[in-house]
N, C-alpha and C positions, 0 to 999 in steps of 0.2 A: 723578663727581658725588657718591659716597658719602665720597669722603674730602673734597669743600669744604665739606661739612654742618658739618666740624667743624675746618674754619680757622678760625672765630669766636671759637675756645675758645683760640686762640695769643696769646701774649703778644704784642703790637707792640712793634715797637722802629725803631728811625731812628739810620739809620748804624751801626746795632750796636750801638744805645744802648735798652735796655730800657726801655720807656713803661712800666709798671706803676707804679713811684712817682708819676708824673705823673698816671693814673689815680686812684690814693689819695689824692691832695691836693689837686687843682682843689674834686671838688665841695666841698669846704665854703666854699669863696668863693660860694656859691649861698643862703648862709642869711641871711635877714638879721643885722648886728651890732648890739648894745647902745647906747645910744642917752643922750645927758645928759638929754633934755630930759624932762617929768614925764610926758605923755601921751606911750604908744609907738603907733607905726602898727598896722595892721591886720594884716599880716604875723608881725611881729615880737611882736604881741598872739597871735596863732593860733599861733604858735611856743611861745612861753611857756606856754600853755595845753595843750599840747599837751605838753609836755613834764612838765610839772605832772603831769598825770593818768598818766600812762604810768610817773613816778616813784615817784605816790602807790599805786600800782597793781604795781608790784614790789614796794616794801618792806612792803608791807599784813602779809603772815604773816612779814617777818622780824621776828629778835629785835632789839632795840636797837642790840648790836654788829654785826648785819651793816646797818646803815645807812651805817658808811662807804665801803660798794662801789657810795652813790650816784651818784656821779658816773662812776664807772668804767662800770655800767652803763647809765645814760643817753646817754655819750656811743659805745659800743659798738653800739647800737639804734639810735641814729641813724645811727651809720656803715654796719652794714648794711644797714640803709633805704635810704639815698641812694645807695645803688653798688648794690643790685639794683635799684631801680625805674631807675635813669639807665641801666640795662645792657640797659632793654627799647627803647630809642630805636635808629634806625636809626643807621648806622656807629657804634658806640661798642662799647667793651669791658668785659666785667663781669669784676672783680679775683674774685668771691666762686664763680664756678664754678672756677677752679682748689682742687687737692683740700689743694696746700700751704701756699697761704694761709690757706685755715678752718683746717687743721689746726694752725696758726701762733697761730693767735686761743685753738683749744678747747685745746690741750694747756696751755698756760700757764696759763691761767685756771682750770680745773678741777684741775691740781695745786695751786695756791695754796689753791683751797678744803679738799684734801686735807691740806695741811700746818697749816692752820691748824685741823682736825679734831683733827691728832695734837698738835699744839702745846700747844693750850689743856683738849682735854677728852679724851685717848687711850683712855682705858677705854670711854666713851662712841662713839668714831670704830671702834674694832675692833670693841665690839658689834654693831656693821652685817652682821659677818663671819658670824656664828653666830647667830640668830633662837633667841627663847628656847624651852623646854621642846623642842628637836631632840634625836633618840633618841642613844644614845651612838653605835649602829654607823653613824649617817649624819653625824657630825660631821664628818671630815675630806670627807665627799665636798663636805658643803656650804660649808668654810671655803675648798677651789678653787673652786667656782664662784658664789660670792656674790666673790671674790678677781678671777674671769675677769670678771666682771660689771664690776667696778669698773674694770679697768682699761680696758675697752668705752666707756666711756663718751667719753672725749673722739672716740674715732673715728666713732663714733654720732654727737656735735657735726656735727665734720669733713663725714663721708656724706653725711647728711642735708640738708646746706645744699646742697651741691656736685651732688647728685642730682638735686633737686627744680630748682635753677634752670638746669641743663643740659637734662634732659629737657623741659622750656617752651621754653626756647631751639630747640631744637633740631624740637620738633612746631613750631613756630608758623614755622621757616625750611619747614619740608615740605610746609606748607597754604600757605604764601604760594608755591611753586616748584609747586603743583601749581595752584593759582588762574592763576599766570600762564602756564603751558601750556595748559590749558581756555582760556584766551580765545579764541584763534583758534578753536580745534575747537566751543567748546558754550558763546557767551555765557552763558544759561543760569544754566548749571550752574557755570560762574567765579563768576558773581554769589552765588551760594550758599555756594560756595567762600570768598570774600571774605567776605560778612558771619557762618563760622563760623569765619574770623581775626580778626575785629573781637573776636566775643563770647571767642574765644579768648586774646586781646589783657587783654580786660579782666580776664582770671580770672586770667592770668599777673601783672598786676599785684597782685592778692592776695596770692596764692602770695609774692611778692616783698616782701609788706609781712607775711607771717604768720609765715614762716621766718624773718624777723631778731627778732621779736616769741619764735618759739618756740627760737630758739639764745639768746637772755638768757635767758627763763623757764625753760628746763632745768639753766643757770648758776646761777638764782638759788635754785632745788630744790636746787643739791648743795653751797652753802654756806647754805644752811637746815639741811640734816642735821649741820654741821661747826660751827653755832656755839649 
C-alpha cells in the first residue's frame, strides 16, 4: 500500500512509449485561440485579462530591459498553471511533480539571468558576492557563501515546486483511502473524512496556482538583480 501511494508520480508510457511529451502539449489545446472577429468571447476576454494583469504585474519593478522576458514569462506561468491544476483531476499525471523537469525549467532560466548579469553589468553582478563595509577577515568566508547561495538557487526553483505539489498529491491520495475504508466501519466519520478532502481539494488548488505564480516571481527577482 505505501509504495502505490507513489505510482502517481510515474511517468506513463504505452508500449514503451513515454506519455510525458503528450502530457506537455495537449493542454494548451484547452485555451481558447485568437480570434478575427472585433468583439472576443467571454473566455477568451477573461484570458486576455487575465493575462494582462499578471504581465503588468511581473514587470511592475523591472527595469525596461528586462521587459523582453515578457513573453517568456507569461507563457512559463501559464504553463505551470495548466499542468498543476490539470494534475489535481482524477486519472491524470502532473509533468511538474517530477524533480527533473522543474529542474529543466529553473537551471536554464536562472543561468540566463546570471550571464546576462556578467554580460552587461559584471562589476555590478559580483557585487552581490561581497555586501559592502564586510570586515576584511570575514571576506573570503563570505565570498563562499553568498557564492553557495547563488548557486542554491535554481535547485531551491526545482524543490520547491516538486515538493509542495507532491506532498498535496500525496495527503489528498491518504484522506481519500482513508474516507473510503471508514465507510463501511463509521459512515460517520467517512463523511467528515470526505468533506476534509473537499476542503483539502480546494487549498491544493491554490497551492497549484501559487507555486507556478511563486517559481516566475523568484525568476523575475534574479533577473531584477542582473539587469
Amino acid at each position: 500500500m505505501t509504495l502505490s501511494f507513489f505510482d502517481q508520480f510515474m511517468s506513463p508510457s504505452f508500449l514503451g512509449i513515454p506519455l510525458i511529451a503528450l502530457a506537455l502539449s495537449l493542454p494548451w489545446i484547452l485555451y481558447p485561440q485568437p480570434t478575427a472577429r472585433w468583439l472576443n468571447n467571454r473566455p477568451l476576454t477573461l484570458q486576455n485579462w487575465f493575462i494582462g494583469r499578471f504581465t503588468q504585474q511581473i514587470l511592475q519593478p523591472l527595469a525596461p530591459a528586462g521587459h523582453h522576458w515578457a513573453l517568456l514569462l507569461t507563457t512559463l506561468m501559464i504553463f505551470l498553471f495548466t499542468l498543476n491544476v490539470l494534475g489535481l483531476l482524477p486519472y491524470t499525471f502532473t509533468p511538474t511533480t517530477q524533480l527533473s523537469m522543474n529542474m529543466g525549467l529553473a537551471v536554464p532560466l536562472w543561468l540566463a539571468t546570471v550571464i546576462i548579469g556578467m554580460r552587461n553589468q559584471p562589476t555590478h553582478a559580483l557585487g552581490h558576492l561581497l555586501p559592502e563595509g564586510t570586515p576584511t577577515l570575514l571576506i573570503p568566508v563570505l565570498i563562499i557563501i553568498e557564492t553557495i547561495s547563488l548557486f542554491i538557487r535554481p535547485l531551491a526553483l526545482g524543490v520547491r515546486l516538486t515538493a509542495n505539489l507532491t506532498a498535496g498529491h500525496l495527503l489528498i491520495q491518504l484522506i481519500a483511502t482513508a474516507a473510503f475504508v471508514l465507510a463501511s466501519l463509521s459512515p460517520s466519520l467517512a463523511l467528515l473524512t470526505a468533506a476534509l478532502l473537499f476542503l483539502l481539494t480546494l487549498l491544493e488548488v491554490a497551492v497549484a496556482m501559487i507555486q507556478a505564480y511563486v517559481f516566475v516571481l523568484l525568476l523575475s527577482l534574479y533577473l531584477q538583480e542582473n539587469i
